[in-house]
C-alpha positions as CSV (number, residue, x, y, z in Angstrom):
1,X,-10.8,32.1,-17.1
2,X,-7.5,32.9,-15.6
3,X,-9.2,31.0,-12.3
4,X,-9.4,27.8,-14.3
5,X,-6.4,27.8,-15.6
6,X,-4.7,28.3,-12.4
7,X,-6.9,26.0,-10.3
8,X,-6.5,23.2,-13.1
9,X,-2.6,23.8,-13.2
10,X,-2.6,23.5,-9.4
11,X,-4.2,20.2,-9.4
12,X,-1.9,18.9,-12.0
13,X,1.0,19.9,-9.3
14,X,-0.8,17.9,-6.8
15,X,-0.7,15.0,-9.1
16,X,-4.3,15.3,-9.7
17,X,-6.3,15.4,-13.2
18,X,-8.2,18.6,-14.0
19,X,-11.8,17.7,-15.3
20,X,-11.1,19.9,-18.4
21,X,-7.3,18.6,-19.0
22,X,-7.5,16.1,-22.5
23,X,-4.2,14.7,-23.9
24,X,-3.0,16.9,-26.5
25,X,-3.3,15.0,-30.2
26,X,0.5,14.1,-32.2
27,X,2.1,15.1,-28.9
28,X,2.7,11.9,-27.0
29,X,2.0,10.8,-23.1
30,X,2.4,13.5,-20.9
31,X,1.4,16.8,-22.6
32,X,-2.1,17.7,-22.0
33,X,-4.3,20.6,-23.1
34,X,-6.8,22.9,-21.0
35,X,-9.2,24.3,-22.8
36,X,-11.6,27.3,-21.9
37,X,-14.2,29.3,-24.1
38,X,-14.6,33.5,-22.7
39,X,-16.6,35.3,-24.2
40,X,-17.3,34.1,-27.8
41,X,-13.1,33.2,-27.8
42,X,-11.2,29.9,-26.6
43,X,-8.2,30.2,-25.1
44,X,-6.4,26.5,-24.3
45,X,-2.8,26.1,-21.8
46,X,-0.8,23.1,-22.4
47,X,1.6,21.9,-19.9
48,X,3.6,18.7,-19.3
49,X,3.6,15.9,-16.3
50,X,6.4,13.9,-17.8
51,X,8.4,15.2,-14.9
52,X,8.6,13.7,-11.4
53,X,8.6,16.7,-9.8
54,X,8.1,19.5,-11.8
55,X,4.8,20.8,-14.0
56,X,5.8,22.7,-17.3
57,X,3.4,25.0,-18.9
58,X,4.7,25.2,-22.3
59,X,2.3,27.4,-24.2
60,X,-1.2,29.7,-23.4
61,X,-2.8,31.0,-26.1
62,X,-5.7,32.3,-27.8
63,X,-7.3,30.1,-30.8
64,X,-7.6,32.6,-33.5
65,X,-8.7,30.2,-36.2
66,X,-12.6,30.2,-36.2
67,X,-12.5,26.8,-38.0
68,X,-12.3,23.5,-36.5
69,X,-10.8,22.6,-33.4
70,X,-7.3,21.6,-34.8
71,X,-3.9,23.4,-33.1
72,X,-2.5,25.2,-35.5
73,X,0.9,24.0,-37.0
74,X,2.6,26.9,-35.2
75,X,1.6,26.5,-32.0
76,X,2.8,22.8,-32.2
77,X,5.8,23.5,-33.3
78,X,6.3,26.1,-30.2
79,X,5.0,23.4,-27.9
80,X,8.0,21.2,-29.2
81,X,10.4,23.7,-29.0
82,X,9.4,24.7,-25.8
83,X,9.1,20.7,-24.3
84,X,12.9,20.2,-25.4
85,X,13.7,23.6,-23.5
86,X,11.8,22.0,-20.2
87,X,13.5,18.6,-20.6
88,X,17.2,20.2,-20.6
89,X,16.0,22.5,-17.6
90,X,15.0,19.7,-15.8
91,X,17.6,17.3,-16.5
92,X,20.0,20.4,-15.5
93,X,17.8,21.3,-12.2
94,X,17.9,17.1,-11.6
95,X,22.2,17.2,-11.7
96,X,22.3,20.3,-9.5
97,X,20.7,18.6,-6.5
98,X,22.8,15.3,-6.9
């Protein structure tokens, strides 16, 4: 699983799309979702490409909620936490090389 991930998150660097990569739901353009099922579990990675130069993996995590396919609330609101942490980062990493 760990294989997918990385192999996916490579091609998003290479400004390919990963076969298994879907646009996460609420989130806007730009933040997309792996998903991969081991062994009775799912496990999903979300990262960003809003960036020119720069991929951002903003949350991995195990879906614990045997219902539905629905991110919890939780996660989502770490995703935007974490998305608002990568944009100051970049826009401070984007100043320093000016």
């Amino acid at each position: 699983m760990q294989g997918e991930f990385g192999f996916a998150l490579y091609l998003a660097q290479t400004g390919h799309h990963p076969l298994s990569a879907k646009p996460l739901k609420g989130m806007g353009s730009g933040i997309v979702e792996l998903v991969e099922n081991f062994d009775g579990d799912t496990y999903r990675t979300v990262y960003t490409v809003r960036f020119e130069t720069a991929v951002y993996v903003l949350h991995a995590f195990m879906k614990k909620s045997k219902q539905g396919t629905k991110t919890p609330q939780t996660d989502i609101d770490l995703i935007k936490r974490r998305l608002r942490d990568a944009e100051a980062d970049y826009a401070t990493s984007k100043q320093q090389e000016i």
